[in-house]
mmCIF entry with sequence, helices, sheets and N, C-alpha, C, O atoms, coordinates in Angstrom:
data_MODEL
# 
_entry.id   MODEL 
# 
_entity.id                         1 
_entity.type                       polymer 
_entity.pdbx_number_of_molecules   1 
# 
_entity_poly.entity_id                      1 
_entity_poly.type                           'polypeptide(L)' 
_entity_poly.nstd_linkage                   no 
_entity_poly.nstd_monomer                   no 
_entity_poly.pdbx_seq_one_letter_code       
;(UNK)(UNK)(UNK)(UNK)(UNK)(UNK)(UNK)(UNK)(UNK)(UNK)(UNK)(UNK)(UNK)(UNK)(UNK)(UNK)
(UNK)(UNK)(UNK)(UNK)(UNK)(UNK)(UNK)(UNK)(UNK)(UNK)(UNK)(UNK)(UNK)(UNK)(UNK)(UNK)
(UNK)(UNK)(UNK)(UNK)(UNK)(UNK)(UNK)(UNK)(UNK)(UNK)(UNK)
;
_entity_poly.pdbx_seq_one_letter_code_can   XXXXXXXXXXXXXXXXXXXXXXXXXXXXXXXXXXXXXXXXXXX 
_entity_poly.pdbx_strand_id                 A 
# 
loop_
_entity_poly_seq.entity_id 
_entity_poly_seq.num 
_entity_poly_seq.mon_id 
_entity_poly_seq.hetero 
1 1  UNK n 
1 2  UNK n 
1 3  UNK n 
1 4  UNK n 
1 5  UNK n 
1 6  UNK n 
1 7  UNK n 
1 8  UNK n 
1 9  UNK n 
1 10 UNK n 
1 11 UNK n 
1 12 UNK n 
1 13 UNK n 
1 14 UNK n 
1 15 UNK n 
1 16 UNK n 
1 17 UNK n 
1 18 UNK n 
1 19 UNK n 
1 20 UNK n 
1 21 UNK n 
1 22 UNK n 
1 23 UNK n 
1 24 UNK n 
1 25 UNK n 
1 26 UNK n 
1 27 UNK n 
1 28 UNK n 
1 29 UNK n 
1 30 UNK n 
1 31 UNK n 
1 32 UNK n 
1 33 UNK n 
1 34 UNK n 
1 35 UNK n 
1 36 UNK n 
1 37 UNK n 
1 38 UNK n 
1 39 UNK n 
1 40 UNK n 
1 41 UNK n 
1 42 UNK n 
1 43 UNK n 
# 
_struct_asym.id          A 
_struct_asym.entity_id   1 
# 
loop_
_struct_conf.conf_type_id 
_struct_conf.id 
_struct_conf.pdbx_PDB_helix_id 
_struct_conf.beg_label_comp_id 
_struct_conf.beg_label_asym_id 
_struct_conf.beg_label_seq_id 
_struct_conf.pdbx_beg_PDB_ins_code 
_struct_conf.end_label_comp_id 
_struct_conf.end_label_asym_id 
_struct_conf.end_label_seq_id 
_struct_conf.pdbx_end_PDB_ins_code 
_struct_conf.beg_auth_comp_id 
_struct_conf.beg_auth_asym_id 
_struct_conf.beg_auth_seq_id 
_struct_conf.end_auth_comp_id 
_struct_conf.end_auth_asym_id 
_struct_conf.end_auth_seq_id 
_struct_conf.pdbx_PDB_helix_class 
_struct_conf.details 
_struct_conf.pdbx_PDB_helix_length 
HELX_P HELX_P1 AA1 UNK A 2  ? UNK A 15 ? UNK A 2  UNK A 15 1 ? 14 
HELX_P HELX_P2 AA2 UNK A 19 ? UNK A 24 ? UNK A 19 UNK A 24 1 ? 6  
HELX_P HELX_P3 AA3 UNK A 25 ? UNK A 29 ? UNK A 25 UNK A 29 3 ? 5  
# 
_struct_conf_type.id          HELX_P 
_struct_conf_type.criteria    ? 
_struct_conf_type.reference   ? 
# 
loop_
_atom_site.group_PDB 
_atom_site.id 
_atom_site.type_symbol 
_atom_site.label_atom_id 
_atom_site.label_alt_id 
_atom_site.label_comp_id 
_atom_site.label_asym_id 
_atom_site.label_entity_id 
_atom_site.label_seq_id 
_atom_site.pdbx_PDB_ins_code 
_atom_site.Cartn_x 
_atom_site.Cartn_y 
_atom_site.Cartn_z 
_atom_site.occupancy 
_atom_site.B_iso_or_equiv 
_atom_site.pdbx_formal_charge 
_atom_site.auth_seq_id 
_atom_site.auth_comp_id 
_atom_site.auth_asym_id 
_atom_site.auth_atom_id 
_atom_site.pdbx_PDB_model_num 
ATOM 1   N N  . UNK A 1 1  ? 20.529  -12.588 -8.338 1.00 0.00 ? 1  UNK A N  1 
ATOM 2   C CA . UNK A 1 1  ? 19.174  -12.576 -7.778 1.00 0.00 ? 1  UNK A CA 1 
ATOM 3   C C  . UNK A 1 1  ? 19.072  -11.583 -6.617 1.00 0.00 ? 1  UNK A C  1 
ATOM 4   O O  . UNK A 1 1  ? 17.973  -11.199 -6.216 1.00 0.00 ? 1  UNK A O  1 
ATOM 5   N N  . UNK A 1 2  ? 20.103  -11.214 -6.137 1.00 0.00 ? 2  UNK A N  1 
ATOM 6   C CA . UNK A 1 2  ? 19.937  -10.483 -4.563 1.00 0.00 ? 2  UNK A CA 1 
ATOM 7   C C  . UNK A 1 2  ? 19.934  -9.051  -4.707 1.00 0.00 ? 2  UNK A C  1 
ATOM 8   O O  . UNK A 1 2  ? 19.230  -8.310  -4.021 1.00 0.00 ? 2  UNK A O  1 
ATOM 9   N N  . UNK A 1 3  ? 21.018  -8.528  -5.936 1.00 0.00 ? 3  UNK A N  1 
ATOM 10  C CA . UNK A 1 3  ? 20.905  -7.348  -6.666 1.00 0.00 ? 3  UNK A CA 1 
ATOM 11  C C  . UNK A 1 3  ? 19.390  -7.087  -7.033 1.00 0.00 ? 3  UNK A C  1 
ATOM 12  O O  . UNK A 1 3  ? 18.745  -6.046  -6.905 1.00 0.00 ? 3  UNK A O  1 
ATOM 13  N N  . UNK A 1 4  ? 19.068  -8.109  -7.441 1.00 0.00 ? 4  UNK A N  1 
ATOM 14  C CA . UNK A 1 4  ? 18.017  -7.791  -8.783 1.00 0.00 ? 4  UNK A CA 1 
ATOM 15  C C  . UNK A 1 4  ? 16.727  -7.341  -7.516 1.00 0.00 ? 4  UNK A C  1 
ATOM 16  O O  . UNK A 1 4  ? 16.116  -6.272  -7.532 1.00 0.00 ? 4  UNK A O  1 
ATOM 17  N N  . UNK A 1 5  ? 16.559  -8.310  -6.609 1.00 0.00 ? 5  UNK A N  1 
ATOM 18  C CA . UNK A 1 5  ? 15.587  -8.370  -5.295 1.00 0.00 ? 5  UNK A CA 1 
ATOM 19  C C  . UNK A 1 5  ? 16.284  -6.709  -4.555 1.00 0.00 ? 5  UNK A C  1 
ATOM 20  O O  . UNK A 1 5  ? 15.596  -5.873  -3.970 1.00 0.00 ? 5  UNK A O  1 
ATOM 21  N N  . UNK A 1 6  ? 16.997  -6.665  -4.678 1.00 0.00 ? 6  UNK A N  1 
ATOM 22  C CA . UNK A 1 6  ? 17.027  -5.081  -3.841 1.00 0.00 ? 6  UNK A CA 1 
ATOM 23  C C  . UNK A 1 6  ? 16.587  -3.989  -4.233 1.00 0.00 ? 6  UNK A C  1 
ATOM 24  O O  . UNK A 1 6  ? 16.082  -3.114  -3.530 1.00 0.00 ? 6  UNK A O  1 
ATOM 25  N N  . UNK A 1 7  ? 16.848  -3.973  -6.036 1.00 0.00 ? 7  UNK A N  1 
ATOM 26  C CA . UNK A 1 7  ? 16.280  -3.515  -6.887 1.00 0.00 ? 7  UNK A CA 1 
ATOM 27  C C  . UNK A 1 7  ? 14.794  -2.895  -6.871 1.00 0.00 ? 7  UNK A C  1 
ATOM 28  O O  . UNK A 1 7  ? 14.564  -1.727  -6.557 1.00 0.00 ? 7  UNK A O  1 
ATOM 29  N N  . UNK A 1 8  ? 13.935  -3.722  -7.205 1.00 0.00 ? 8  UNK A N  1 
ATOM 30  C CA . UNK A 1 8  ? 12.979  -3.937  -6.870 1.00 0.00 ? 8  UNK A CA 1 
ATOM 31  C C  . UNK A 1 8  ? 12.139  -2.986  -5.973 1.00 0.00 ? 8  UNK A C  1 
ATOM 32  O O  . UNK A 1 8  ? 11.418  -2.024  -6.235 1.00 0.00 ? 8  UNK A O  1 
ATOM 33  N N  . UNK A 1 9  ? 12.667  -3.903  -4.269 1.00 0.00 ? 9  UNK A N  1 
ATOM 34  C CA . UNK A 1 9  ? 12.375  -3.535  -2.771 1.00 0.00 ? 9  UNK A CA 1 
ATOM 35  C C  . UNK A 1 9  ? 12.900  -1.751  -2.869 1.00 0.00 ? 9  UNK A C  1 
ATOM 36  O O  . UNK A 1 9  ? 12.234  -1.114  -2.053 1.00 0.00 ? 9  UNK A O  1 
ATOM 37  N N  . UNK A 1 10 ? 13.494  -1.209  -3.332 1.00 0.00 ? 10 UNK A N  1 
ATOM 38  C CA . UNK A 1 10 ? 13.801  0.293   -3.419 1.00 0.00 ? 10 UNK A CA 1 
ATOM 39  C C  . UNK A 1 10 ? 12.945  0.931   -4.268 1.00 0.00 ? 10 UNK A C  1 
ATOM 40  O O  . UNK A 1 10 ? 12.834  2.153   -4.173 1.00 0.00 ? 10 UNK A O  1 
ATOM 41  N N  . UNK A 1 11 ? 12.140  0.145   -5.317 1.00 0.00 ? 11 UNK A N  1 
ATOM 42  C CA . UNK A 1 11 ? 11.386  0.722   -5.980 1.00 0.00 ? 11 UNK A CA 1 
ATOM 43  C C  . UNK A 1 11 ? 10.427  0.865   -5.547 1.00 0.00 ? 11 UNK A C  1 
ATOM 44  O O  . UNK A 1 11 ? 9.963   1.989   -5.357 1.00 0.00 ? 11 UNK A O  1 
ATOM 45  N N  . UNK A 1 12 ? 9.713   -0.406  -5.198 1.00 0.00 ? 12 UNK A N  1 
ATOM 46  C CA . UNK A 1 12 ? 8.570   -0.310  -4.739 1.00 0.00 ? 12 UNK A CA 1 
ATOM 47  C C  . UNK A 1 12 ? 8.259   0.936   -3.373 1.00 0.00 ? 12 UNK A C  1 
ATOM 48  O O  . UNK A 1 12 ? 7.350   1.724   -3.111 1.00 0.00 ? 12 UNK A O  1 
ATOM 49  N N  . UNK A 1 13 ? 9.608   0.548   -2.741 1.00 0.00 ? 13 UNK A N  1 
ATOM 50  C CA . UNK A 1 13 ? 9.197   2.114   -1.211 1.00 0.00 ? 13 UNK A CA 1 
ATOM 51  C C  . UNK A 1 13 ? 9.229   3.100   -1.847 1.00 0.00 ? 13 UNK A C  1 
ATOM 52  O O  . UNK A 1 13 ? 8.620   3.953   -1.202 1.00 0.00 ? 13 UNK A O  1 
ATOM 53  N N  . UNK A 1 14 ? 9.824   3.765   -3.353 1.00 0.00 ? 14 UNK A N  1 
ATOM 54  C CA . UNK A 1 14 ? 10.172  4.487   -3.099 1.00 0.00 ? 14 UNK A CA 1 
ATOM 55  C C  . UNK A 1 14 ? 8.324   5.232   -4.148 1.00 0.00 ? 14 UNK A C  1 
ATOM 56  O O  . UNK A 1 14 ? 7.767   6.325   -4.049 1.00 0.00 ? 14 UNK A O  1 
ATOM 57  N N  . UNK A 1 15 ? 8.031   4.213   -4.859 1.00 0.00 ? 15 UNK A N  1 
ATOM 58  C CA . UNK A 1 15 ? 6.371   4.216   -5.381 1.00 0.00 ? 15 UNK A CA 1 
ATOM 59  C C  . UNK A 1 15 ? 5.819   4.561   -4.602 1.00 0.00 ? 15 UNK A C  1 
ATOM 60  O O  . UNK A 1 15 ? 5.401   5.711   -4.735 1.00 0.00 ? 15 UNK A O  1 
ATOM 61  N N  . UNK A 1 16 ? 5.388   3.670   -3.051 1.00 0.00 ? 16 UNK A N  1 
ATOM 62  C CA . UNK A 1 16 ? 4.120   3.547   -2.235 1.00 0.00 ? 16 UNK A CA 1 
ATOM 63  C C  . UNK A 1 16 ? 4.566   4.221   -1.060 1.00 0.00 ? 16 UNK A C  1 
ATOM 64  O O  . UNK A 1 16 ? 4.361   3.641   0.007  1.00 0.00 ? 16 UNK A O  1 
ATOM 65  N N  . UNK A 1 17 ? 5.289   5.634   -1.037 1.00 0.00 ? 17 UNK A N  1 
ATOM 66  C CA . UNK A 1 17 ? 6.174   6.280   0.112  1.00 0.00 ? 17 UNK A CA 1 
ATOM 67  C C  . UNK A 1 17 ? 4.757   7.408   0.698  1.00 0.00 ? 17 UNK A C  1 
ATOM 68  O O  . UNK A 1 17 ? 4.583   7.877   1.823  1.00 0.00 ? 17 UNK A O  1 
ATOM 69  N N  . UNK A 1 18 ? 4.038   7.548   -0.380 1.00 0.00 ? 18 UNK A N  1 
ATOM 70  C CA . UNK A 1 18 ? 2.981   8.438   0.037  1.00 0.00 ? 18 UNK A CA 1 
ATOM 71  C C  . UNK A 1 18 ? 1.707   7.850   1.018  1.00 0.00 ? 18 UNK A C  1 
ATOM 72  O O  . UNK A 1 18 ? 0.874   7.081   0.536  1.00 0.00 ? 18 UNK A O  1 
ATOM 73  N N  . UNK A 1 19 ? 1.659   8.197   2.138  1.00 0.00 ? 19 UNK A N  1 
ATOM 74  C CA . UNK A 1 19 ? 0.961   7.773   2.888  1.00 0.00 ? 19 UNK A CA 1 
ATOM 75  C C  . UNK A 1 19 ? -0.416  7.490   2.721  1.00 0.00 ? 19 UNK A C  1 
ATOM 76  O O  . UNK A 1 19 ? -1.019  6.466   3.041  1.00 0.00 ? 19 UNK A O  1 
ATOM 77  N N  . UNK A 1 20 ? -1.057  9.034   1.914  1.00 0.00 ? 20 UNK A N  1 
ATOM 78  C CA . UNK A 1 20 ? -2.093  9.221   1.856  1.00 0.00 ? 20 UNK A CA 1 
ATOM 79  C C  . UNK A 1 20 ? -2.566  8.429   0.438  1.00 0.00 ? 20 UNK A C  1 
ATOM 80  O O  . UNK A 1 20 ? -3.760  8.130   0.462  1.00 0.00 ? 20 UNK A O  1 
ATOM 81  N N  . UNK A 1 21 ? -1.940  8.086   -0.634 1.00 0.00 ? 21 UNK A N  1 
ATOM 82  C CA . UNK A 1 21 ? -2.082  7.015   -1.464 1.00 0.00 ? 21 UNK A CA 1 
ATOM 83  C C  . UNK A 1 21 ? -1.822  5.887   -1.188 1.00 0.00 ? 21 UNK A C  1 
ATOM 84  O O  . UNK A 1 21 ? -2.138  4.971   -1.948 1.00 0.00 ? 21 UNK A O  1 
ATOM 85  N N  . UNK A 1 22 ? -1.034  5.630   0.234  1.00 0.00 ? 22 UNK A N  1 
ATOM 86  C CA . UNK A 1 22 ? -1.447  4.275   0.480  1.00 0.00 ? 22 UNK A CA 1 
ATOM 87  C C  . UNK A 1 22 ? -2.630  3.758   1.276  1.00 0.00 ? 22 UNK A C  1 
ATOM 88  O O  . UNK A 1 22 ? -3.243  2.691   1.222  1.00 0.00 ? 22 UNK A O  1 
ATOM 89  N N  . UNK A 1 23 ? -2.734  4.597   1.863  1.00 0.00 ? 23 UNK A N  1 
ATOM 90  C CA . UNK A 1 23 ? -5.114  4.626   2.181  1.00 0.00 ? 23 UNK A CA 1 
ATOM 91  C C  . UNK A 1 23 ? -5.576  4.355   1.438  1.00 0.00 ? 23 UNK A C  1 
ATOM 92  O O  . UNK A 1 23 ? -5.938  3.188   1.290  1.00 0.00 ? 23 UNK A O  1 
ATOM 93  N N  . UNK A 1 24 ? -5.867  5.552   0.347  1.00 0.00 ? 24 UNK A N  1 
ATOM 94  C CA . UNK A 1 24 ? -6.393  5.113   -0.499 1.00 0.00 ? 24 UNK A CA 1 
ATOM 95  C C  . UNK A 1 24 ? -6.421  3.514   -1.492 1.00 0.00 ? 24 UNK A C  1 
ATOM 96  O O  . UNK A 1 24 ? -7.295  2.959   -2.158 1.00 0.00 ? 24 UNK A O  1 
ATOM 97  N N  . UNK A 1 25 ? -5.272  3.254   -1.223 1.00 0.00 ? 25 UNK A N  1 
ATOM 98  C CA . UNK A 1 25 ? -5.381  1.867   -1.705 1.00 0.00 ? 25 UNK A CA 1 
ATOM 99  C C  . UNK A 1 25 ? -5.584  1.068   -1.013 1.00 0.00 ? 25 UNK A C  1 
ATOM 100 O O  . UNK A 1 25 ? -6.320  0.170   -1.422 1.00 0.00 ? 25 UNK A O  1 
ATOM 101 N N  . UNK A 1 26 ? -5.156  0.998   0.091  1.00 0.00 ? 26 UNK A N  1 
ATOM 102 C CA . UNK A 1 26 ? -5.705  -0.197  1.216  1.00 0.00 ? 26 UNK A CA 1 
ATOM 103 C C  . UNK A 1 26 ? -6.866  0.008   1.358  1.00 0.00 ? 26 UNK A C  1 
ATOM 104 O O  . UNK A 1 26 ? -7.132  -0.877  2.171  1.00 0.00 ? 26 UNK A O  1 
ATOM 105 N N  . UNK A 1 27 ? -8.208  0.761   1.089  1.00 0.00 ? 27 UNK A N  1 
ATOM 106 C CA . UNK A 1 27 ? -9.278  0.739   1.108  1.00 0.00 ? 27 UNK A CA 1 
ATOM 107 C C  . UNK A 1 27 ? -10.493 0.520   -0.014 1.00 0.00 ? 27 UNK A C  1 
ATOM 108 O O  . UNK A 1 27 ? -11.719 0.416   0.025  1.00 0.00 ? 27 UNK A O  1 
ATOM 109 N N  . UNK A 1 28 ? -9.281  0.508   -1.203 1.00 0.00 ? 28 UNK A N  1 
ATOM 110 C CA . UNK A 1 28 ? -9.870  0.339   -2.734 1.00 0.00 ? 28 UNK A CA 1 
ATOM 111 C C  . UNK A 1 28 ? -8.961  -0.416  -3.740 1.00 0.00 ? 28 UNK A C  1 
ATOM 112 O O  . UNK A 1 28 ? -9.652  -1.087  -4.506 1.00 0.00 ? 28 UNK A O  1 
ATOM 113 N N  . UNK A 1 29 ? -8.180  -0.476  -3.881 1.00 0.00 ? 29 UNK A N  1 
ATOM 114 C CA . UNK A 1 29 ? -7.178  -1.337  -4.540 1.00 0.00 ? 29 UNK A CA 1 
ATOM 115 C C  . UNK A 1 29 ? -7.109  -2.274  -3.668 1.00 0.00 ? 29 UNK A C  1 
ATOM 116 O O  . UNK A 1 29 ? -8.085  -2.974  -3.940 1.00 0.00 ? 29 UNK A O  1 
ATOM 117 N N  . UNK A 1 30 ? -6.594  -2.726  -2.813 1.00 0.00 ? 30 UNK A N  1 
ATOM 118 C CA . UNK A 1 30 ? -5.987  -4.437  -2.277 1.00 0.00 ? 30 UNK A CA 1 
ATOM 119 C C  . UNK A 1 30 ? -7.309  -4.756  -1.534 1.00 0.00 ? 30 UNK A C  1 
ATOM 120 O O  . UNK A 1 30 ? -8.290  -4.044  -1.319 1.00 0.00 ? 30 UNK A O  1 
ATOM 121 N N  . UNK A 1 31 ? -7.024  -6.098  -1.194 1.00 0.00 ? 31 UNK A N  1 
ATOM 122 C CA . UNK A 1 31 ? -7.797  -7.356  -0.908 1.00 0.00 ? 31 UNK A CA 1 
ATOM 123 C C  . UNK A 1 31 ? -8.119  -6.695  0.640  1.00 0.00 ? 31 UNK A C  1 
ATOM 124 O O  . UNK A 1 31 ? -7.170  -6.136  1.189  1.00 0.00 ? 31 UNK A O  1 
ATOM 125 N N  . UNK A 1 32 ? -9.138  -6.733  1.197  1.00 0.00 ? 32 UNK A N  1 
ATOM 126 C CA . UNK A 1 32 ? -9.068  -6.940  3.181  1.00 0.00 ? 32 UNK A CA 1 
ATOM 127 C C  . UNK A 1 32 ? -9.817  -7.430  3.568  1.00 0.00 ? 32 UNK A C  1 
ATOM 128 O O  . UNK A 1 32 ? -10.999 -7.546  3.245  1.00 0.00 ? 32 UNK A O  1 
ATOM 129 N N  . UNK A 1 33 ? -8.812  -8.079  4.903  1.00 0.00 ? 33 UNK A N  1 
ATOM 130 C CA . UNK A 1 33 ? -9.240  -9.199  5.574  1.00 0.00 ? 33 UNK A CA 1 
ATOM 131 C C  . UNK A 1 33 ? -10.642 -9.033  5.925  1.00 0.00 ? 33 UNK A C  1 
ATOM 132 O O  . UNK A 1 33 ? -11.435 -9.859  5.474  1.00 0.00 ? 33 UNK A O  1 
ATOM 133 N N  . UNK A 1 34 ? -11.264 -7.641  7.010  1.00 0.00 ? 34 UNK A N  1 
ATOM 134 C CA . UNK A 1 34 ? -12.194 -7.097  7.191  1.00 0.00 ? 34 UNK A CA 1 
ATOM 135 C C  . UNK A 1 34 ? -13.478 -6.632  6.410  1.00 0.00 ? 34 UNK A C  1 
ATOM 136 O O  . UNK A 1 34 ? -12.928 -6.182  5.405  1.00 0.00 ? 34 UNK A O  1 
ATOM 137 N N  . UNK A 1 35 ? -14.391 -6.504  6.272  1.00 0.00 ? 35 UNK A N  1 
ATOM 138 C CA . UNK A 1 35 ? -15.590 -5.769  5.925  1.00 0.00 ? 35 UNK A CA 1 
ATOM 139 C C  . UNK A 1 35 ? -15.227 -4.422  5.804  1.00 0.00 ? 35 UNK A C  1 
ATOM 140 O O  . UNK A 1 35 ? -14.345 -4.027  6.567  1.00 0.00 ? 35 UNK A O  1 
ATOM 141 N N  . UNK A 1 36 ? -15.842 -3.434  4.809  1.00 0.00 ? 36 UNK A N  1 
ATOM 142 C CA . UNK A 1 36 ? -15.957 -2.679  4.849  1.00 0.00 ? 36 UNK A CA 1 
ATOM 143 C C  . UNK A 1 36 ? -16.748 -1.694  5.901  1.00 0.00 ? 36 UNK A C  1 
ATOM 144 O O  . UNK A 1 36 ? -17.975 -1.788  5.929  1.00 0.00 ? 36 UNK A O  1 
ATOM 145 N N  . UNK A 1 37 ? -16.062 -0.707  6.807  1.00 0.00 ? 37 UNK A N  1 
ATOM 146 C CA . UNK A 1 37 ? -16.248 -0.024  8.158  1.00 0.00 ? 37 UNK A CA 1 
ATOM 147 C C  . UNK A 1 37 ? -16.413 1.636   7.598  1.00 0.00 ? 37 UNK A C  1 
ATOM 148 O O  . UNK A 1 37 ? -15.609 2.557   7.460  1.00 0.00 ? 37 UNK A O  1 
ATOM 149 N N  . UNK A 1 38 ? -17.187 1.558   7.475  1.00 0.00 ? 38 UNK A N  1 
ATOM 150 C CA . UNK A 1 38 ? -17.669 3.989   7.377  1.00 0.00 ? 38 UNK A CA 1 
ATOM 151 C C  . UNK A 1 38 ? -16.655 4.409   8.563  1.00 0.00 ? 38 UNK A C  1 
ATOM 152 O O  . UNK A 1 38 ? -15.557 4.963   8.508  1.00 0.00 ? 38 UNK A O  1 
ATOM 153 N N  . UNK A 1 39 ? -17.417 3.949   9.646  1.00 0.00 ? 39 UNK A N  1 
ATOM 154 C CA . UNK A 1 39 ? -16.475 4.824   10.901 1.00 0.00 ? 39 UNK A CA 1 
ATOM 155 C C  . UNK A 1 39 ? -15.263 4.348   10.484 1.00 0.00 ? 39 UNK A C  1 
ATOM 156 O O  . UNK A 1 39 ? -14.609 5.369   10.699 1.00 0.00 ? 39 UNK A O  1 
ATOM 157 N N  . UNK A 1 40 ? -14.257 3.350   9.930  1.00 0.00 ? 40 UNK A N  1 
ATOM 158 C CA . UNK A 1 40 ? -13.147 3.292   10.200 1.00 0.00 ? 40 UNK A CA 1 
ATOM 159 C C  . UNK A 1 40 ? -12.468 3.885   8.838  1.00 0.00 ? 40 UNK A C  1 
ATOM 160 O O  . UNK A 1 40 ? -11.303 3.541   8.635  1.00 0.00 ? 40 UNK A O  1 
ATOM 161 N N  . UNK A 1 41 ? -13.129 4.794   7.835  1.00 0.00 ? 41 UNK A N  1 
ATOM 162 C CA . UNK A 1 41 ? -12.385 5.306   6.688  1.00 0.00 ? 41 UNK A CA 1 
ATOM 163 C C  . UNK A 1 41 ? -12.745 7.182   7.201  1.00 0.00 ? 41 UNK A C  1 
ATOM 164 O O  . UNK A 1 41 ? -13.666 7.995   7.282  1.00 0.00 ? 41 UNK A O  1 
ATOM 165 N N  . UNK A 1 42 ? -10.940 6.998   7.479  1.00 0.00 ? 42 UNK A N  1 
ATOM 166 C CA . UNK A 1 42 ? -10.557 8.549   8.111  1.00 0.00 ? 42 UNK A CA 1 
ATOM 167 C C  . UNK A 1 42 ? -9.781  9.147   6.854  1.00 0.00 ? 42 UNK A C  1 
ATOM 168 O O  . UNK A 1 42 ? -9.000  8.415   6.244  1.00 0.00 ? 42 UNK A O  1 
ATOM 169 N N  . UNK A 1 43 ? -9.947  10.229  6.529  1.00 0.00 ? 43 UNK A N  1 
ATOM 170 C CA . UNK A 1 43 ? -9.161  10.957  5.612  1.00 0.00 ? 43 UNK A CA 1 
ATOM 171 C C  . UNK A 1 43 ? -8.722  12.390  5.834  1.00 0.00 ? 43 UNK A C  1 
ATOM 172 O O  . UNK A 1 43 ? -8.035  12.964  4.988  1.00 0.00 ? 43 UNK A O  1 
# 
């Protein structure tokens, strides 16, 4: 299980390593806590 879990955890950083695709998803793909903010989507 600990192999398999490290596995994984290396994949996933090594997927979501791009910064600027991870904006983009934290602002359109995943869930947030917040409302949607104009002033606060910087690109």
């Amino acid at each position: 299980m600990g192999n398999q879990m490290k596995k994984t955890k290396k994949q996933k950083k090594n997927i979501s390593h791009n910064p600027q695709v991870e904006s983009v998803k934290a602002c359109f793909g995943e869930p947030k806590a917040k409302p949607y903010d104009p002033t606060d989507f910087k690109i």
